[in-house]
NUGU-911772 format. One record per residue (C-alpha): x, y, z; residue in three letters. Coordinates in steps of 0.05 Angstrom, whole numbers, padded with zeros to 5 digits, always signed. Layout:
<rs>
XYZALA
...
</rs>
This chain:
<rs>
+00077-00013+00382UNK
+00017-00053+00404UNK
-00023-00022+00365UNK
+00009-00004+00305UNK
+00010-00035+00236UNK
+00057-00048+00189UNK
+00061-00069+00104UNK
+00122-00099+00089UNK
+00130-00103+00010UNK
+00187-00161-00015UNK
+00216-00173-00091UNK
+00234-00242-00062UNK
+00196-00304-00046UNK
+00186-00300+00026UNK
+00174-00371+00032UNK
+00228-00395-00004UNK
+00291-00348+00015UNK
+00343-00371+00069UNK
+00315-00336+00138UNK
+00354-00270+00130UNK
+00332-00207+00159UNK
+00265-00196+00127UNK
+00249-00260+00153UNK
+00266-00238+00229UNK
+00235-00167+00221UNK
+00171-00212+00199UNK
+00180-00254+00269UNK
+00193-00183+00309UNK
+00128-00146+00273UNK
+00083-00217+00292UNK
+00103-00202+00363UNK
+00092-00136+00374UNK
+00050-00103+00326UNK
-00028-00102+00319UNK
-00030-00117+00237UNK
+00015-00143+00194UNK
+00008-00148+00114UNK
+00069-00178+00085UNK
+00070-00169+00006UNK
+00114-00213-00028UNK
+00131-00249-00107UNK
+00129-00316-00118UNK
+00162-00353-00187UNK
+00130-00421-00161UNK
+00110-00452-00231UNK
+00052-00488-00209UNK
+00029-00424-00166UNK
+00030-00395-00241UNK
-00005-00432-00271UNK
-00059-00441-00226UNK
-00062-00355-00221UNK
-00051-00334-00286UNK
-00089-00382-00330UNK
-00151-00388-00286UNK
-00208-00344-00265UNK
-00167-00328-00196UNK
-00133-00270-00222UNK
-00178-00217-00187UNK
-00170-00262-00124UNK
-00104-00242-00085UNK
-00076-00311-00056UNK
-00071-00297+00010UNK
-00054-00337+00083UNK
-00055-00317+00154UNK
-00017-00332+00206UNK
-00044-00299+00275UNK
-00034-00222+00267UNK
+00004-00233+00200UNK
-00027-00240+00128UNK
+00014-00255+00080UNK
-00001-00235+00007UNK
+00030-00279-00055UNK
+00040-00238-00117UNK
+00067-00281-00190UNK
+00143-00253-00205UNK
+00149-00239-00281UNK
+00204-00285-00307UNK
+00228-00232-00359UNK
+00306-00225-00359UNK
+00305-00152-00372UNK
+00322-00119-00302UNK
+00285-00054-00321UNK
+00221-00090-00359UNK
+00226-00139-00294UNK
+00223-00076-00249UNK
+00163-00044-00277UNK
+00122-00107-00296UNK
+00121-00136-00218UNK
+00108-00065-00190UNK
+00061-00061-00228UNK
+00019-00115-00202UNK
+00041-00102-00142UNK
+00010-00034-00152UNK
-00049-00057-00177UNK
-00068-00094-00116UNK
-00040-00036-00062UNK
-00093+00011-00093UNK
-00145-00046-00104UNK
-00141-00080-00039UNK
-00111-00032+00018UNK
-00110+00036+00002UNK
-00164+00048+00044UNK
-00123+00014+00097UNK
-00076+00053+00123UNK
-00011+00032+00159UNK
+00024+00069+00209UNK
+00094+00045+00164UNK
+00104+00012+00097UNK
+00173-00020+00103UNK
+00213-00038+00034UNK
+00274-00077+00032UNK
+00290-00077-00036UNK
+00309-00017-00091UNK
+00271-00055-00144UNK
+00210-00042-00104UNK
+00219+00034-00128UNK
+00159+00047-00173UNK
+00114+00021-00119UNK
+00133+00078-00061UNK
+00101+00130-00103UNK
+00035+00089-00107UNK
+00045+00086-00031UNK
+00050+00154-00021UNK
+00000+00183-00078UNK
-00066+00135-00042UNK
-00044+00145+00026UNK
-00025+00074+00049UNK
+00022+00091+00097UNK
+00039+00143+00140UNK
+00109+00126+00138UNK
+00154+00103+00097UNK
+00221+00059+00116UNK
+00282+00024+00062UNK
+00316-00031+00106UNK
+00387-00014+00068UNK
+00418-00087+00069UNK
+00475-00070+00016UNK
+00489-00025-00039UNK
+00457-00069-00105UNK
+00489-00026-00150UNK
+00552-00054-00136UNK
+00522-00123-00124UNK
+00499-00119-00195UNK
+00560-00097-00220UNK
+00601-00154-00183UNK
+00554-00203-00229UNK
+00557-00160-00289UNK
+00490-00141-00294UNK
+00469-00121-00372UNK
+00423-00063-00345UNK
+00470-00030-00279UNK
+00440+00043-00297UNK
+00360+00013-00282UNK
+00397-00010-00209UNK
+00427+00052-00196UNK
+00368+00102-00216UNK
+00314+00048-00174UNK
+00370+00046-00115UNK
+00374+00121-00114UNK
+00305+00133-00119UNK
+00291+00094-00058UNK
+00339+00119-00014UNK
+00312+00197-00039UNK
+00242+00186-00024UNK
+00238+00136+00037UNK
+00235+00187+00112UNK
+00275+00145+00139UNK
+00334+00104+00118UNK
+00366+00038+00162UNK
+00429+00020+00142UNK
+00451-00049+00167UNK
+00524-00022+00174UNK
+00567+00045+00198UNK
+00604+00030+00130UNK
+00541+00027+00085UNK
+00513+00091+00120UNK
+00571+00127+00113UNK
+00569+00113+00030UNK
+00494+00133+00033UNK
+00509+00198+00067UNK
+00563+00206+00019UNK
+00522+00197-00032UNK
+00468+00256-00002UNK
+00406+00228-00030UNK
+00381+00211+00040UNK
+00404+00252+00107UNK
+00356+00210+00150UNK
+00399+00148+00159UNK
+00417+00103+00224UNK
+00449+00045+00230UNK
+00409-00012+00244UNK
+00457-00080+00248UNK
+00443-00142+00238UNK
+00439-00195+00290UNK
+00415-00258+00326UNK
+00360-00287+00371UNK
+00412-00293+00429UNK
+00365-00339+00478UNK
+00358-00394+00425UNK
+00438-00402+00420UNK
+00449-00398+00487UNK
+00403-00458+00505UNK
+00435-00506+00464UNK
+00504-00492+00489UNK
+00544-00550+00488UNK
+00622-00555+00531UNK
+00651-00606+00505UNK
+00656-00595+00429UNK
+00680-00654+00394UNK
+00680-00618+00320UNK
+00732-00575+00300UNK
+00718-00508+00237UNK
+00653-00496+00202UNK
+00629-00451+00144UNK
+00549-00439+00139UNK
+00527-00399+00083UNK
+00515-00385+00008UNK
+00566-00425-00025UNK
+00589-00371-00070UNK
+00655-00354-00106UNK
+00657-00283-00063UNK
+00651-00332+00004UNK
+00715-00349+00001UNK
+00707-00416+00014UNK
+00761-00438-00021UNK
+00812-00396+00021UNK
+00794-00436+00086UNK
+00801-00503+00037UNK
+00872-00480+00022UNK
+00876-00461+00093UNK
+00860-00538+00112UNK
+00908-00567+00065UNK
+00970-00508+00095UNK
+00948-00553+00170UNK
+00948-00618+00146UNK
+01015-00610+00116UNK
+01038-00570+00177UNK
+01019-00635+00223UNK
+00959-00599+00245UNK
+00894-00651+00230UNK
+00829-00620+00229UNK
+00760-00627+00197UNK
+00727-00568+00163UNK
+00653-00574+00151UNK
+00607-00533+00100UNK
+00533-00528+00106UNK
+00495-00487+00049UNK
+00478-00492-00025UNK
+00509-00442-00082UNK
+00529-00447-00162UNK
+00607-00445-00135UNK
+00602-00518-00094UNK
+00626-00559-00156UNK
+00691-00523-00165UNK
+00702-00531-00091UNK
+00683-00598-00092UNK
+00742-00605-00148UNK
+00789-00567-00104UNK
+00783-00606-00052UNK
+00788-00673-00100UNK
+00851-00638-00124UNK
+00875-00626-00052UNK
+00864-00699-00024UNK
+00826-00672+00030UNK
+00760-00709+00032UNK
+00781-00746+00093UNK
+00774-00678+00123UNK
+00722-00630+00093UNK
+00653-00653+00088UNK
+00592-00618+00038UNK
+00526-00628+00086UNK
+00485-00585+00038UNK
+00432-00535+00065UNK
+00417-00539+00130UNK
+00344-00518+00164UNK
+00350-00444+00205UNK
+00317-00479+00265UNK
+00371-00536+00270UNK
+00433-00484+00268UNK
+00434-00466+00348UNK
+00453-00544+00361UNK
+00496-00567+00300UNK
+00532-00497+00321UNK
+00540-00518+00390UNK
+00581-00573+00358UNK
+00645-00539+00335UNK
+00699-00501+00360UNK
+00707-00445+00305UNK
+00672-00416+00253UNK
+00696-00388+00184UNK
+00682-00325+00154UNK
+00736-00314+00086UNK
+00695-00270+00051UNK
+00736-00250-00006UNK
+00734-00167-00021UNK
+00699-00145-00075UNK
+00644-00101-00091UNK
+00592-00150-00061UNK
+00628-00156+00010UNK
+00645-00093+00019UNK
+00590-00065+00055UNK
+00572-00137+00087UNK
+00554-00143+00156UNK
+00537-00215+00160UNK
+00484-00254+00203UNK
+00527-00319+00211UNK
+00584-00280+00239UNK
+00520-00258+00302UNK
+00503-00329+00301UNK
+00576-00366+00307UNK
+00581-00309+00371UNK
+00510-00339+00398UNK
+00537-00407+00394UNK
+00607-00386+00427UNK
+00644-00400+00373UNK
+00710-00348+00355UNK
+00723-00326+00281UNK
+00770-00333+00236UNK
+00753-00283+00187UNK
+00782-00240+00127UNK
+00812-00171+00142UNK
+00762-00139+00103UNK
+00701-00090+00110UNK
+00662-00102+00176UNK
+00679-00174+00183UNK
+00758-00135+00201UNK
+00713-00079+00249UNK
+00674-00137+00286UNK
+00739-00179+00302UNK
+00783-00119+00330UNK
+00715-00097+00364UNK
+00687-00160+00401UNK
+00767-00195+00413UNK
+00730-00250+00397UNK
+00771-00285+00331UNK
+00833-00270+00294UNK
+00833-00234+00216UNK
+00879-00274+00159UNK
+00893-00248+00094UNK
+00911-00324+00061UNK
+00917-00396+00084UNK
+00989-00385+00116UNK
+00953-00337+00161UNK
+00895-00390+00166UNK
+00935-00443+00195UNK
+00974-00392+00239UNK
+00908-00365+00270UNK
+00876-00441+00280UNK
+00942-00469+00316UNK
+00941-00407+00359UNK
+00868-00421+00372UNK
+00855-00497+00379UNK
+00926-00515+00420UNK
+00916-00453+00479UNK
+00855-00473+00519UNK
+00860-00406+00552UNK
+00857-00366+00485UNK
+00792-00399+00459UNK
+00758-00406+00531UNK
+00775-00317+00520UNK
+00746-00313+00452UNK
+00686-00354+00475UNK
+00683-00302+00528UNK
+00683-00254+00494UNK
+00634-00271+00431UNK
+00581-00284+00485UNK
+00594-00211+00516UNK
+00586-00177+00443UNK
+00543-00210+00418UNK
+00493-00192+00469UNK
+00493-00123+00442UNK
+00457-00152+00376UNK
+00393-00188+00395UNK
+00349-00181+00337UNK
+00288-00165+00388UNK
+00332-00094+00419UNK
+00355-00078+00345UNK
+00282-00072+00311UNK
+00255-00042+00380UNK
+00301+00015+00368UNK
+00293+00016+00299UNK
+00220+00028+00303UNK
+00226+00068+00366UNK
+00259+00112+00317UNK
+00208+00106+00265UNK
+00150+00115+00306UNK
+00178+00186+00336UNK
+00202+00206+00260UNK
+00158+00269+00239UNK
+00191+00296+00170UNK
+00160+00264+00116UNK
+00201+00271+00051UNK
+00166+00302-00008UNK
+00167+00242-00055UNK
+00170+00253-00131UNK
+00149+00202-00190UNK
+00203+00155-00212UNK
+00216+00154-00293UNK
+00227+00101-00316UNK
+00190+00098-00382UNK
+00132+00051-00353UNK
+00080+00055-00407UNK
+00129+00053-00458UNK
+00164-00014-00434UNK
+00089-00047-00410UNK
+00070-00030-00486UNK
+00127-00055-00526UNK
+00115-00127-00483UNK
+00037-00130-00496UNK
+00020-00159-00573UNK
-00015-00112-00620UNK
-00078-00147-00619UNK
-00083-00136-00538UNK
-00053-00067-00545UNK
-00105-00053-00591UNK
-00157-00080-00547UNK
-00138-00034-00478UNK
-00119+00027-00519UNK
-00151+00075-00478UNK
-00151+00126-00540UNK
-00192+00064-00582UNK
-00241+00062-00510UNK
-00253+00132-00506UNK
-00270+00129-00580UNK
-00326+00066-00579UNK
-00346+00117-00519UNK
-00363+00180-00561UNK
-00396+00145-00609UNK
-00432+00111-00559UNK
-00450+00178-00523UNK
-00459+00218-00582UNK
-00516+00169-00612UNK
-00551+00173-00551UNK
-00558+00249-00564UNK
-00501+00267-00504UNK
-00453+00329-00509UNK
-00418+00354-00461UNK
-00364+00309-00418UNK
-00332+00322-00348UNK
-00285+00279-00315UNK
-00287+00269-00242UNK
-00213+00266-00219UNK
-00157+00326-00226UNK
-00098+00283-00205UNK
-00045+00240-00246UNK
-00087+00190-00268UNK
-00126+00249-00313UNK
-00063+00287-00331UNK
-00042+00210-00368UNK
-00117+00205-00389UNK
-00115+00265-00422UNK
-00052+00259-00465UNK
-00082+00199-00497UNK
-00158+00226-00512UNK
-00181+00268-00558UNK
-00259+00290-00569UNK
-00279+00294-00641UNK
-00362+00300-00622UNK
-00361+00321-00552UNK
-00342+00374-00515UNK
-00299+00364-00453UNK
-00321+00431-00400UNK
-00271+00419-00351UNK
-00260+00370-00289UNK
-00296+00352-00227UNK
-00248+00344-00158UNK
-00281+00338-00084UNK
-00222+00384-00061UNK
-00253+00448-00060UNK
-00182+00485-00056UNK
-00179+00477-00142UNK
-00236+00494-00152UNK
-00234+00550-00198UNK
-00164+00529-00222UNK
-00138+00507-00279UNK
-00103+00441-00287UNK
-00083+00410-00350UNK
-00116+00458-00388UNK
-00180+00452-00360UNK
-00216+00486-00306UNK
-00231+00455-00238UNK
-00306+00449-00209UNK
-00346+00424-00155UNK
-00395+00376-00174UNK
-00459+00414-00162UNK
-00426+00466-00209UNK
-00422+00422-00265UNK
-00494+00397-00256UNK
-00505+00468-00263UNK
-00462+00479-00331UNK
-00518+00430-00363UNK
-00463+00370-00365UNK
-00485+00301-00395UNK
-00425+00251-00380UNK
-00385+00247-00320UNK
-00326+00199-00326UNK
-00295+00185-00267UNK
-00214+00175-00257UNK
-00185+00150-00209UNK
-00179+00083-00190UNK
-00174+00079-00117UNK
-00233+00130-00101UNK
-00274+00106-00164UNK
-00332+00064-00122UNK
-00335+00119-00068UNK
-00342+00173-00120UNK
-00394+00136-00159UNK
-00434+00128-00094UNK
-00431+00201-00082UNK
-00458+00220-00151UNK
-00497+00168-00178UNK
-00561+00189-00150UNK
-00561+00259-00171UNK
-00530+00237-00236UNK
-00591+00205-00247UNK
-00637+00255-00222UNK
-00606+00301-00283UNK
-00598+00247-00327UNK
-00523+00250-00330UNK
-00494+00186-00353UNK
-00433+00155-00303UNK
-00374+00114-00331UNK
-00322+00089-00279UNK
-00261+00081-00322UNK
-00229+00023-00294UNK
-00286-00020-00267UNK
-00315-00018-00339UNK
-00247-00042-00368UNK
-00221-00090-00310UNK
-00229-00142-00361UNK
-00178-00108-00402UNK
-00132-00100-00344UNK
-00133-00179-00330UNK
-00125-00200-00398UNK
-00059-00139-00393UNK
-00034-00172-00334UNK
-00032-00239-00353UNK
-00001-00229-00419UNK
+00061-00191-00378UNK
+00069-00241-00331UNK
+00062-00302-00374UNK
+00116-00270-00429UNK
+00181-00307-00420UNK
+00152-00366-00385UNK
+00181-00421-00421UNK
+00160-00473-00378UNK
+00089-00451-00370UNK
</rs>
């Protein structure tokens, strides 16, 4: 993979996010490929205002690290899932075809089903050769589990995705099997998640002086709050322990009152978010991690990093009988499943009083996990990838785009972009000057769009221009295909050009001859960039209350 390249496109804030799996795919792809371009959103306020209300908008903000360049993008703030869909594709769009799609990747990995509206962009200008979805849940039912207003936008960008990537990787056997049920994608592997093994191992520590710990999103669907219980079923039992909790999450205040209500801050401590590159030796610590995920819709399908990096650390689970948190347990012998805090206490006497049980399970979470090094999981992941030759056949996604992106602009800046009220000021333009007859270079979608909003009064439109000498001759849209020597020949005076990521190369193919015959040029979207920016900022700045 040396000399590959890779785009990785993120609807998160790369720099902000807890170091998940994009994170260590990002780490992986800096080792061992040639060039890495990491898209990703930022809602940084200041980052904002500093892109959106200056002159920086045509400049992409962009840092480098080695091999890697990473690309920051402004999230919209709008609460709308679908509007919020459409209006941050749509810049991300803008600067795929702007900046790279004359670059192209060997892969263009997405990790996210709200980046649907961009893959077709990927696939129509050629960025990629391959396309990958890293499947890290199902967000339909994530979205449902938080009772989303707008499920039915999740579910059609969600399927969309999974229909038009090649290839699928699902970070579970129980999340593939639900894809394949769901037969939008055949082309799906399991891909798990895991753990950088070597930097556990080092900090390994033999005499652990603390006893339970929870690291995490503190969540209501963590379960936190079943191990709290659990606590107060030892103490009471004659069985003293101390539990500690190390994350952030909207559910720590109602824990924080359960454990008030319990009397048990003597023995569970809130040490608030803890830095990825400290875990390996506040890990090395404790004797026993906790995993209570509670079942729902969100958990389900979960195949969770910290249960990967507890094994690294030699630390055995106790962990709900649920989903693959239940399959890892029975599968590395390496913790005990409870189903409430009865079972809790049971399981932690049966751990923490038998040195020979827990010197077992440390055993054997060092033997399993071994399987799950992050650096073998994306090697055969890509190995995979790179020796994938189907490509899937990718159709547009629907999802009402201009409709939506029009509703949000104001009439005044509607009025301004209309390309109906541009093509207009154009005729008249063009028909004082004594002009006639109008081609338009371009027989692809961004014509068949062009073409449902124009309409000639004074000039006559003869057909359209396309380098692909296979329509020529054809009709498309109503209009016949020619080459561009045959409409010099059919006495045209106007050649607009569309399409926006060929539009400089095709005007520097033509605009010497153009002016040899005195045909006049007009590149559609460099003339009305200013248009676009004044478009884009208006979208992105809607909503932004503290801007």
């Amino acid at each position: 993979m040396e000399n590959k390249s890779i785009l990785i496109i993120l609807n998160i804030d790369y720099k902000k996010i807890l170091k998940q799996r994009p994170s260590h795919l990002i780490e992986f792809c800096k080792k061992n490929f040639k060039k890495v371009t990491v898209v990703y959103l930022t809602n940084d306020i200041e980052f904002k205002l500093d892109y959106l209300k200056s002159n920086k908008f045509n400049d992409i903000v962009s840092t480098r690290d080695e091999n890697v360049e990473f690309m920051a993008l402004p999230q919209s703030s709008i609460h709308k899932i679908k509007q919020r869909i459409i209006v941050d594709a749509e810049i991300i769009k803008q600067y795929l075809i702007n900046k790279l799609s004359y670059k192209m990747y060997d892969f263009c990995l997405f990790c996210h089903p709200f980046s649907a509206p961009v893959l077709y962009c990927v696939r129509e200008y050629n960025i990629a050769n391959k396309i990958i979805y890293e499947d890290l849940d199902d967000f339909y039912d994530f979205y449902k589990y938080v009772n989303c207003e707008d499920k039915q936008t999740v579910k059609i960008a969600e399927e969309y995705i999974l229909s038009n990537c090649d290839l699928v990787f699902s970070v579970s056997k129980r999340l593939r099997n639900h894809r394949l049920n769901q037969k939008n994608n055949n082309n799906i592997y399991v891909s798990n998640n895991g753990v950088h093994v070597n930097k556990f191992l080092k900090h390994q520590c033999y005499k652990r002086n603390k006893d339970i710990v929870f690291i995490g999103s503190i969540e209501e669907w963590a379960g936190i709050q079943l191990a709290i219980k659990g606590v107060k079923e030892c103490i009471n039992n004659g069985l003293v322990i101390t539990f500690d909790i190390y994350g952030e999450g909207s559910y720590e205040a109602k824990l924080r009152n359960l454990v008030d209500k319990l009397e048990l801050n003597a023995f569970i401590k809130f040490n608030g978010k803890i830095e990825h590159d400290r875990l390996p030796s506040v890990l090395s610590e404790y004797k026993i991690g906790v995993i209570t995920f509670i079942q729902s819709n969100l958990t389900k399908f979960a195949h969770p990093i910290k249960i990967f990096e507890y094994f690294a650390s030699g630390l055995p689970i106790i962990g709900s009988d649920i989903g693959e948190i239940k399959d890892i347990i029975h599968n590395s012998q390496a913790g005990i499943c409870i189903k409430d805090e009865k079972e809790f206490y049971i399981a932690l006497k049966s751990i923490l009083t038998n040195k020979e049980t827990i010197k077992k399970y440390r055993i054997n979470a060092y033997e399993y996990v071994k399987k799950f090094d992050w650096n073998k999981i994306f090697f055969n992941e890509f190995n995979i990838a790179d020796k994938w030759g189907a490509k899937i056949n990718t159709c547009k996604l629907e999802l009402e785009e201009n409709n939506i992106i029009n509703r949000l602009l104001d009439s005044e800046c509607y009025k301004k972009f209309s390309i109906s009220k541009v093509m207009n000021r154009l005729e008249d333009k063009f028909y004082n000057q004594g002009k006639r007859r109008i081609a338009i270079f371009g027989a692809g979608d961004h014509t068949r769009a062009l073409l449902k909003v124009i309409k000639f009064q004074r000039l006559e439109l003869i057909g359209l221009i396309d380098s692909n000498s296979s329509l020529w001759g054809n009709t498309k849209f109503g209009f016949k295909v020619v080459s561009f020597n045959q409409a010099i020949k059919n006495d045209v005076d106007i050649v607009i050009i569309s399409s926006r990521a060929f539009e400089n190369d095709i005007y520097n193919s033509i605009i010497n001859e153009c002016n040899r015959n005195n045909i006049e040029v007009y590149r559609l979207y460099h003339e009305n960039k200013d248009y676009e920016e004044v478009i884009w900022k208006q979208l992105y700045l809607k909503g932004e209350e503290n801007i």
